[in-house]
N, C-alpha and C positions, 0 to 999 in steps of 0.2 A: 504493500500500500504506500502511496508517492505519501510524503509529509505535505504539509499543508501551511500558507499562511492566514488567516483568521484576522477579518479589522473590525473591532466592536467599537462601535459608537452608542453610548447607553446617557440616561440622564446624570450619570460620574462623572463623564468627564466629554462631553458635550461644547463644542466651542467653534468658532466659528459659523458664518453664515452656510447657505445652502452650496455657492460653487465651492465656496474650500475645503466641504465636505466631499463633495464629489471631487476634485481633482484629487484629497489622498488614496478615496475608493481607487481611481481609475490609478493613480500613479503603484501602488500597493500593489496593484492587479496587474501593472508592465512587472512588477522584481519579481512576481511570483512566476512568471509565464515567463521570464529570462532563468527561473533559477528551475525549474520545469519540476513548480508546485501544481497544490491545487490553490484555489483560493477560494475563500468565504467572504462573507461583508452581511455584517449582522448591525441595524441601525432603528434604535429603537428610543431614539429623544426626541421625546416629544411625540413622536407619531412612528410607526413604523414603514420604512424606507418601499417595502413591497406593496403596501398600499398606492403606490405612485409611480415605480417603476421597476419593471417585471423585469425576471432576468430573463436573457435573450439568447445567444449563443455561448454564453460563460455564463454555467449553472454558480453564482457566486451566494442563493438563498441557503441559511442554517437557521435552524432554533436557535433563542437564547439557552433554551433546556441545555441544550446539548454536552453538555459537561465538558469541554474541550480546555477548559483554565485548566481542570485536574488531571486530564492524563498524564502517565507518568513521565510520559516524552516531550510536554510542552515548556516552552522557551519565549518568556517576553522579550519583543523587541520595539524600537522609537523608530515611528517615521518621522523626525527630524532631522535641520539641518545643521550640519552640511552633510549628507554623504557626498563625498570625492567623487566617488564611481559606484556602478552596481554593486553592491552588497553582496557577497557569496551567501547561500546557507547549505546548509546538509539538507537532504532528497528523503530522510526519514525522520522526520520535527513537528510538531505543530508549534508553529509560531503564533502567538498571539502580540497583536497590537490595540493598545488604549491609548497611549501615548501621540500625538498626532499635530503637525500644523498642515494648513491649507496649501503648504505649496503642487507643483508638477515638476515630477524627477525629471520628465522628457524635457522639458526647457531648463533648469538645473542644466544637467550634464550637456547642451547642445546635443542632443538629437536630433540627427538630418533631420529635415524634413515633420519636425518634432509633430506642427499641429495636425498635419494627415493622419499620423499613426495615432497623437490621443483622439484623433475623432473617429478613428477604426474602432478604437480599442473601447471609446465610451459606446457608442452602436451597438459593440462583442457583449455587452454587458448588461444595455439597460435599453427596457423597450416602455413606452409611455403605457401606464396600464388603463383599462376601459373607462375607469372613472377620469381620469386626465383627458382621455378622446374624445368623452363627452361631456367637456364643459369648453376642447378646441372648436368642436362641431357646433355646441350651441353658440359659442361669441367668434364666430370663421369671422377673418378680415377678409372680404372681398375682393377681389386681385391682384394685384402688386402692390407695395406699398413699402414706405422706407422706416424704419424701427428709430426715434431717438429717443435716447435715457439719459438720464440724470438724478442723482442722490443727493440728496442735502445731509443725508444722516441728522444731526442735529444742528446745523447751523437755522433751520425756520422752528424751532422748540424742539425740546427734548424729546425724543421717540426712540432713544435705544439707553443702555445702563452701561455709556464710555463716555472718557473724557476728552474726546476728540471732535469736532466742527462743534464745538459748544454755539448756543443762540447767539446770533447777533443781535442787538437793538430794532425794535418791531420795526424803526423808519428804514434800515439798513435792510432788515427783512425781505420786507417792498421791493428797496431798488437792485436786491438782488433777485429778487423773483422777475421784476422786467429785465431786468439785462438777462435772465437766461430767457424769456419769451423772443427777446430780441436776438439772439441766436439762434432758435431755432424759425425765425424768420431768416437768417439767413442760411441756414441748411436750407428750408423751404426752396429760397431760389435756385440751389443748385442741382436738389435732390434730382431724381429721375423717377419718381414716383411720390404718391401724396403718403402723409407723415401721418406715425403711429406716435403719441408720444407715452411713454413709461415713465412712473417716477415714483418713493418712498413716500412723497408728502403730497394727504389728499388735499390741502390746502391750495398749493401749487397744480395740481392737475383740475382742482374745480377754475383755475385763475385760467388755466389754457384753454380748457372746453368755452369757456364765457369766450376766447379770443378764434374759437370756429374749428378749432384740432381737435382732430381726434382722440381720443384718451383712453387707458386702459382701464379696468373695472375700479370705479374708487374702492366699494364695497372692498373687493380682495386686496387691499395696497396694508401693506406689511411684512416685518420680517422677522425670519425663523427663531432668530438668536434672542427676541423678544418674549421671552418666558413662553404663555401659553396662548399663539397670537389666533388660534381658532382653524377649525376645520379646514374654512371658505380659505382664509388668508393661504396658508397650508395649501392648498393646492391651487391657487390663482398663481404662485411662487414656481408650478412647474409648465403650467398653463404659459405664463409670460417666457418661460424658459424657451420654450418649442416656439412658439408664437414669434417671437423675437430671431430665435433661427428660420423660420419659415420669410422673414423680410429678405427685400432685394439687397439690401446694404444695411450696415449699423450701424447708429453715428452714437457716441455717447461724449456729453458735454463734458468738459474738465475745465476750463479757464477762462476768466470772465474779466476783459481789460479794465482795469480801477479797482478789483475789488479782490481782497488776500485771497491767498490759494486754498485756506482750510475751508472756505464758504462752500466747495463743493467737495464729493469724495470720487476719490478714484478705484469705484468700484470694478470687480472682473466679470461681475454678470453676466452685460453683455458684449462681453469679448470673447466669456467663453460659449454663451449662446451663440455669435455669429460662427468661430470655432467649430460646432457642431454643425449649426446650418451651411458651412464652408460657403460661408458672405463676406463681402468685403467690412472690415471693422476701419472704424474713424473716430479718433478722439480731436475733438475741436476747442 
């Protein structure tokens, strides 16, 4: 029997948002398949992982039951950085991993071609399941259309438990919510299809729709890393994933001239959604 690596995400040690979860699943899943394991990915914070996405050609579903911490031949190991290079292990182990940051080894180590192979490898792994299909089926964007995002994290109030893009002052608030309107009027002009826009704060997207843009579900605007952000939110989170890959291009805003850099965040969302979608990505 091949040894195994095993990557448990449980409500112990849970951290990070939704892509840097999934970039250690898929990155876990290139060491295992270089070191020609088996691999598992057991994720059960907050919600369980197979609820939302089914495995696909790499059977990577286990129980939590499964007693695999106590066999006698298990081995924890850290998917953090740095590894230098692939990691060897022995072909008869079950490694267990808790330990965990959001990065991707394929970009780490320069891997040709790095983004082809994680979006093979994410594909190999994980298929949208029926409940995700149908809630793309019921909100389909109708034919081409160009994806832009933007996060505020906390810079329009506090909506996460960090100390980073802290509030600005409500008047500051404003003229940074126009200046990002006013960007994506200028994506607008260049786009080559009419604008979806995405974003953490329903405040900000009720300001866009009143300006004639399209917008994603306010209802579902939320994120993971926020305690218990509900069912809806939870899967709008995988919804916008796919959705965002399904656009002709992806523009996601980072830099707003006159105003500091922490007002927005440089989220990987959708970079790794266009990533998957294999779209072209554009940070403005």
């Amino acid at each position: 029997m091949n040894g195994r690596i095993t990557f448990v995400i449980d409500d112990s040690n849970c951290q990070c948002g939704l892509t840097d979860r999934l970039k250690a699943a898929v990155g876990l899943c290139y060491i295992a398949l270089k070191n020609n394991l088996d691999y598992k990915f057991i994720h059960i914070a907050g919600f369980d992982m197979r609820d939302y996405l089914a495995p696909n050609k790499i059977q990577w579903s286990a129980e939590p039951t499964d007693g695999i911490e106590y066999a006698p031949n298990a081995q924890m190991i850290r998917y953090v950085a740095p590894y230098d290079d692939l990691p060897i292990f022995g072909n008869d182990i079950n490694y267990i991993c808790r330990e965990y940051i959001g990065n991707n080894v394929l970009e780490w180590w320069n891997v040709p071609d790095w983004q082809r192979k994680w979006r093979e490898l994410f594909w190999d792994m994980f298929a949208p399941t029926d409940i995700v299909v149908n809630e793309m089926n019921a909100s389909r964007i109708e034919g081409e259309y160009t994806a832009v995002v933007v996060r505020f994290i906390n810079s329009l109030g506090y909506t996460e438990n960090a100390d980073y893009n802290a509030p600005f002052p409500y008047g500051i608030q404003n003229e940074i919510i126009e200046a990002v309107l006013q960007r994506i009027e200028e994506i607008k002009m260049k786009a080559s299809s009419p604008l979806v826009v995405y974003s953490d704060s329903r405040r900000f997207l009720t300001k866009a729709k009143e300006r004639g843009y399209v917008i994603t579900d306010i209802e579902g605007v939320g994120n993971i890393m926020n305690g218990d952000p509900g069912t809806y939110v939870i899967l709008r989170n995988f919804v916008n994933l796919f959705q965002i890959a399904q656009a002709k291009e992806v523009y996601s805003i980072l830099h707003l001239d006159g105003f500091p850099d922490n007002c927005l965040y440089k989220t990987q969302y959708p970079r790794y959604a266009a990533i998957i979608g294999d779209k072209p990505f554009i940070r403005v």
